[in-house]
C-alpha positions in Angstrom: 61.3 144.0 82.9 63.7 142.8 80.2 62.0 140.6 77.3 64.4 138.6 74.8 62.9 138.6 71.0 64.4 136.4 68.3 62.3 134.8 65.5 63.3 133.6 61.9 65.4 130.3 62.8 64.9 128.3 59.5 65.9 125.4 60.1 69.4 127.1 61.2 70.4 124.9 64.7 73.8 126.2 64.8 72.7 129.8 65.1 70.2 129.0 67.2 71.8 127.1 69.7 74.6 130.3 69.6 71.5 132.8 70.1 70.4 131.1 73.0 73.2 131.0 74.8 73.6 135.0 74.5 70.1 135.5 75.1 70.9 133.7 78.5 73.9 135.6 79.4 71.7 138.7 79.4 69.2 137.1 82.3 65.7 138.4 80.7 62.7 137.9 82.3 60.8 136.5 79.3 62.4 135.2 76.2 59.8 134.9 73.0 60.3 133.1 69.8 58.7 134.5 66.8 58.2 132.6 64.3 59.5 130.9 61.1 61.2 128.0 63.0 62.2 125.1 61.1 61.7 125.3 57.3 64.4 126.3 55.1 67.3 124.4 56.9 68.6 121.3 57.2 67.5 120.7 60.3 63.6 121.2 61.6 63.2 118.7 63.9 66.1 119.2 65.8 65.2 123.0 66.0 61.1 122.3 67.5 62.8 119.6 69.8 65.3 122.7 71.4 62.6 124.7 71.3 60.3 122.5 73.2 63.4 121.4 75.8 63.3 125.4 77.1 60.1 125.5 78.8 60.8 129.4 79.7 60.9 130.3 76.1 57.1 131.7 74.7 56.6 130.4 70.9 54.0 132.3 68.3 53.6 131.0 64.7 55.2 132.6 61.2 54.3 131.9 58.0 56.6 129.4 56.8 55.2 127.0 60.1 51.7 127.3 59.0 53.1 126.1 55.2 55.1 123.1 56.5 53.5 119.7 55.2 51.1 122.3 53.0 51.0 122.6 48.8 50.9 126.0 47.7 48.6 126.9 44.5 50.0 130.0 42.2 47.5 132.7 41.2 46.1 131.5 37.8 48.4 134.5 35.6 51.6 133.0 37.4 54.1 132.7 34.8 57.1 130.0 34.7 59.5 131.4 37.0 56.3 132.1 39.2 55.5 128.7 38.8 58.7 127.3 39.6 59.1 129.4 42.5 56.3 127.9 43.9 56.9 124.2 42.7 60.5 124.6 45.0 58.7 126.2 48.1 56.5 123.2 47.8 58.9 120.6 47.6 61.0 122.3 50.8 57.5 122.0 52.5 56.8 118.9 52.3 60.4 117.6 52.8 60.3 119.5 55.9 57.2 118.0 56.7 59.1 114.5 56.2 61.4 115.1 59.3 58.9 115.9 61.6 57.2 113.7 63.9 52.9 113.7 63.9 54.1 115.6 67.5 56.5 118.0 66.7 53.7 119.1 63.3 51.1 119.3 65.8 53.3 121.6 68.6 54.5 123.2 65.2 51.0 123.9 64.1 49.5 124.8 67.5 51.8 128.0 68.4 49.5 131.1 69.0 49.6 133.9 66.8 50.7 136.6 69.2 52.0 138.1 72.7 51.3 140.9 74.5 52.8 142.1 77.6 51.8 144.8 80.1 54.6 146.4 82.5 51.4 148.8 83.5 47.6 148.4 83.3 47.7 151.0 80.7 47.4 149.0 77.2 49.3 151.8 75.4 52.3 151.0 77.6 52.1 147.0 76.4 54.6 145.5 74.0 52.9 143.5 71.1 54.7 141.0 69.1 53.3 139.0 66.0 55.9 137.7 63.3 55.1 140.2 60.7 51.8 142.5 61.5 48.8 142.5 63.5 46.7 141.1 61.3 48.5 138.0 59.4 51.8 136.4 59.0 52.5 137.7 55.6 52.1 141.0 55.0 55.7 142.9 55.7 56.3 146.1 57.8 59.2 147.7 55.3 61.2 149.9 56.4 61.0 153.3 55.1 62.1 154.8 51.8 64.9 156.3 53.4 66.2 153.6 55.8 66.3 151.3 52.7 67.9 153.7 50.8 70.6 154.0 53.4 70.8 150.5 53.8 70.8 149.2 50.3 71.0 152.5 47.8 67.5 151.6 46.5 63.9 151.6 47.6 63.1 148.1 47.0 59.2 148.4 48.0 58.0 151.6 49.3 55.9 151.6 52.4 54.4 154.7 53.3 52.9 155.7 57.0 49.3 155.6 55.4 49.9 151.8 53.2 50.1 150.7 57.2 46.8 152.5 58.9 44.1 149.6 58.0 46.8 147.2 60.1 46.9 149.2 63.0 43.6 151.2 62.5 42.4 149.0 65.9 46.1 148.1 67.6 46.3 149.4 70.9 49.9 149.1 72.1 53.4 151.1 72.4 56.2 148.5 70.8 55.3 145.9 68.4 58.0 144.0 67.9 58.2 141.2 64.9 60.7 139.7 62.5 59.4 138.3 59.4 61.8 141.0 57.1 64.7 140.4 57.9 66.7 143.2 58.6 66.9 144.8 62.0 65.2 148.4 62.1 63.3 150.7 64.3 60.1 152.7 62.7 58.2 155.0 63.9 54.6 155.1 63.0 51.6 158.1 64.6 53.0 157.6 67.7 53.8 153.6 68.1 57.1 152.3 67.6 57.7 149.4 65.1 60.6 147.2 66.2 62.0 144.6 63.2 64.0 142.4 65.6 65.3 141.0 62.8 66.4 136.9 62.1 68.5 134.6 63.5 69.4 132.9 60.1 69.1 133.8 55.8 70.3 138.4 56.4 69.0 140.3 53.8 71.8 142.4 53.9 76.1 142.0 54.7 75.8 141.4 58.3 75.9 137.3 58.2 75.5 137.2 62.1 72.5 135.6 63.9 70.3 138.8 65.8 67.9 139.2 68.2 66.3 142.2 69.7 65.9 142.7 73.8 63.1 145.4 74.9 63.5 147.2 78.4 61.0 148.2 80.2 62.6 151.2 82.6 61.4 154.8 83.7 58.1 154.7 82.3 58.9 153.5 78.4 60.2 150.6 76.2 64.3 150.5 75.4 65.1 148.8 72.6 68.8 147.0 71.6 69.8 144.7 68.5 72.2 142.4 69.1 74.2 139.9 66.6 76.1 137.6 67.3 78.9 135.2 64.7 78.1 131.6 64.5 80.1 129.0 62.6 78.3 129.4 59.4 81.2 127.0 57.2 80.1 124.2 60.0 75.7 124.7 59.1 76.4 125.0 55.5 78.3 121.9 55.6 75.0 119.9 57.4 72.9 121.1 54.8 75.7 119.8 52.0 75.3 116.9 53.7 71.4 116.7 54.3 71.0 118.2 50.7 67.1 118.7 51.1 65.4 120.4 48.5 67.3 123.6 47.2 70.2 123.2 49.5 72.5 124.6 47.3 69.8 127.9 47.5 69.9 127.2 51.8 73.7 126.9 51.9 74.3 130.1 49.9 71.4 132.1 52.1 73.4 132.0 55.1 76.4 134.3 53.8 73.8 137.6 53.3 73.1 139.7 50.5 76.2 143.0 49.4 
């Protein structure tokens, strides 16, 4: 059994026409979306409307589809730049909102909140996968202190083995797979194994490629593999130049990673 896992499109339709088509040269058996679709790009509709045209592709919600068409209140000790940070998610919202049709808000909307899949009848064999935990689409799963220190010579938030137990304290599964944070990483944690698929579009570090993730299911256990894959990045940033929705300029320079 060989399941396909990309989530974190934003809006991107250039990478995520060029994900699909590797995700089809490797023949899986079940292909999964995982959320985060079509806000943040220059092009949301035409994302949900490839999306919808692959009938075998399974779709679960993220946190930026839940927000599309929404308004987003900061905490009442925001200060400006908090502020302002929320005033430009806002406007990105309900621009993308703007190009959708009542439909494609509604299919948008609609996407469950999870997958499971069982190779065996044993639930500890199953592979979960949510966009970023068990519980809700927001909280991250970081990796650890010394992955990010590898990764990025700092610690940028520090997420101990214990931070996670009230997430999992009922989660009965071997892989959970998600995106969410993205940056592609395996973590172990009492026993499970926590797969970051990664994102198709906006890296958080250098590597400016579109990823996915494919999990195995062979001899009794899960095999995991990243893959990346280049995309004409010049030819996206140049749509959303064009489209200039709110922040573009922000959009356009998100695509070339983080040093």
């Amino acid at each position: 059994m060989k399941i396909a896992i990309f989530s974190d499109v934003h809006g991107n339709l250039t990478a995520l026409e060029t994900v699909l088509v590797d995700i089809d040269r490797q023949a899986p058996d079940v292909i999964v979306f995982a959320g985060d679709l079509c806000m943040m790009g220059a092009r949301p509709s035409a994302c949900i409307t490839l999306l919808q045209s692959r009938k075998d592709i399974f779709a679960i919600h993220g946190n930026t589809d839940l927000a599309v068409g929404q308004s987003l209140a900061p905490p009442d000790d925001a200060d400006d730049d908090a502020k302002a940070r929320y005033a430009a998610f806002n406007d990105k919202s309900e621009w993308t909102r703007a190009q959708l049709s009542d439909g494609e808000y509604a299919w948008l909307r609609d996407m469950p909140f999870s997958l499971r899949i069982s190779p065996t009848s044993n639930a500890g064999d199953d592979l979960l996968i949510v966009h970023a935990n068990p519980k809700d689409v927001e909280r991250p799963i970081m990796p650890t202190d010394e992955v990010q220190q590898q990764r990025f010579g700092k610690v940028s938030q520090s997420q101990p083995d214990e931070e996670l137990d009230p997430l999992f304290s009922d989660v009965t599964c071997a892989v959970m797979a998600y995106g969410h944070v993205h940056l592609p990483n395996i973590r172990q944690w009492r026993g499970m194994i926590l797969a970051n698929i990664s994102s198709v579009s906006i890296p958080t570090d250098a590597d400016t490629r579109a990823k996915y993730g494919v999990l195995t299911w062979a001899d009794g256990r899960w095999h995991i593999t990243h893959h990346a894959v280049e995309y004409d990045i010049a030819a996206e940033q140049a749509i959303i130049h064009q489209t200039q929705a709110p922040g573009w300029e922000y959009m356009a320079k998100s695509l070339e990673g983080r040093p």
